[in-house]
C-alpha positions as CSV (number, residue, x, y, z in Angstrom):
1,X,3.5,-19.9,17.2
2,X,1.1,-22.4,16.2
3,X,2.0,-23.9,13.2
4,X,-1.1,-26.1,11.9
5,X,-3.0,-22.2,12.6
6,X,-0.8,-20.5,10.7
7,X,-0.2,-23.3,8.2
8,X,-4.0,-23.5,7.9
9,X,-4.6,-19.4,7.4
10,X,-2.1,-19.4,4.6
11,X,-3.7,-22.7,2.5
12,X,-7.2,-20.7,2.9
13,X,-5.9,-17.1,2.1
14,X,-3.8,-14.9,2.8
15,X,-2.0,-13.9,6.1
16,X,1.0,-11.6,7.3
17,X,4.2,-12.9,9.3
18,X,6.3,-10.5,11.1
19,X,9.3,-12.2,11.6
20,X,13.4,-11.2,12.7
21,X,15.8,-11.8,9.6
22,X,18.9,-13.8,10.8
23,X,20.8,-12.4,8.9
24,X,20.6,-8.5,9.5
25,X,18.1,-9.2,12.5
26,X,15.9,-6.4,10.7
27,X,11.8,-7.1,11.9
28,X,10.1,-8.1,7.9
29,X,6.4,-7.8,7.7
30,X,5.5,-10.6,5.1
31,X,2.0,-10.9,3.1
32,X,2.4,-14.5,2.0
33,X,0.0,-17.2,1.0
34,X,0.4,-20.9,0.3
35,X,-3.2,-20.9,-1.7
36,X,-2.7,-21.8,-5.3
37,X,-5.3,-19.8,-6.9
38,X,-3.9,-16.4,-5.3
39,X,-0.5,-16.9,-5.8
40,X,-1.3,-18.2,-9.6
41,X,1.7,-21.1,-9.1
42,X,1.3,-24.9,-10.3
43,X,3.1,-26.0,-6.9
44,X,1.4,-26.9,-4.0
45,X,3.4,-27.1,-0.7
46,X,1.6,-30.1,0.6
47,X,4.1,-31.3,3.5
48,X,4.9,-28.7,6.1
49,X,4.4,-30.4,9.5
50,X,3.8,-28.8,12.9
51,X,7.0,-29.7,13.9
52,X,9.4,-27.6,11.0
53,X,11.5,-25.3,12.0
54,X,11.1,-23.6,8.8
55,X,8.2,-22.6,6.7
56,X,7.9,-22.2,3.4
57,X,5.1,-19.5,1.7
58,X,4.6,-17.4,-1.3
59,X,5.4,-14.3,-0.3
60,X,3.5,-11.4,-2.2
61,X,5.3,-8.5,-2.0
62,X,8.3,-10.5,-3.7
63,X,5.9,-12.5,-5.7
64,X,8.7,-15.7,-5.1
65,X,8.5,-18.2,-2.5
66,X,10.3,-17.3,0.8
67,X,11.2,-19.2,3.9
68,X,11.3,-18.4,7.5
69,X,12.2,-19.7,10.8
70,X,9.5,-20.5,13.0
71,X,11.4,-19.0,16.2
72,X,12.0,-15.8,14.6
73,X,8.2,-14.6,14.4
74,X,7.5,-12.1,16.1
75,X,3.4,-12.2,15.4
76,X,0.7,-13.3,12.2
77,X,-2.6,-12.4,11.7
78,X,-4.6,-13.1,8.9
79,X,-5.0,-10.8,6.0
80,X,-2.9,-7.9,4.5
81,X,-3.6,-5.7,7.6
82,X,-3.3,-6.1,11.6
83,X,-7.3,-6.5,13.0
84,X,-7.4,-7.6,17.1
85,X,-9.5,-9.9,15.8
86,X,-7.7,-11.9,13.4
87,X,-4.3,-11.9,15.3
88,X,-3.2,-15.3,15.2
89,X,-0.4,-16.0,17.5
90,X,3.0,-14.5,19.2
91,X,6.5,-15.6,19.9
């Protein structure tokens, strides 16, 4: 996965991460965002480096912030909706 990509996608917009729970190992499909104005929270997550292990995002569909571990994505891609075009990166 790249990270500054990914990291990048989210501060812009919005983007979905497909991802394996550790947990319950059950595949989540994630619209998230780390861009202030369209998750309408004060905090900024400034510091998330291309070396974390984990991420964290504001995740939409729980309107809460979320975390996940960068070696359980499965695939992202920017926006709500897979295009070929705007597939970002695999695992």
């Amino acid at each position: 996965m790249e990270i500054k990509k990914f990291l990048d996608a989210a501060r812009a917009g919005i983007v979905t991460v497909e991802f394996k729970k550790i947990d319950t190992g059950e595949v989540r499909v994630m619209p998230c965002t780390l861009n202030s104005k369209i998750s309408n929270q004060n905090i900024e997550i400034k510091e998330q480096s291309g070396d974390n292990d984990h991420l964290v995002v504001w995740s939409l569909d729980k309107d809460a912030w979320r975390s996940f571990r960068v070696n359980t994505v499965i695939e992202w891609y920017v926006g709500r909706e897979k295009k070929k075009s705007d597939k970002g990166s695999s695992n």
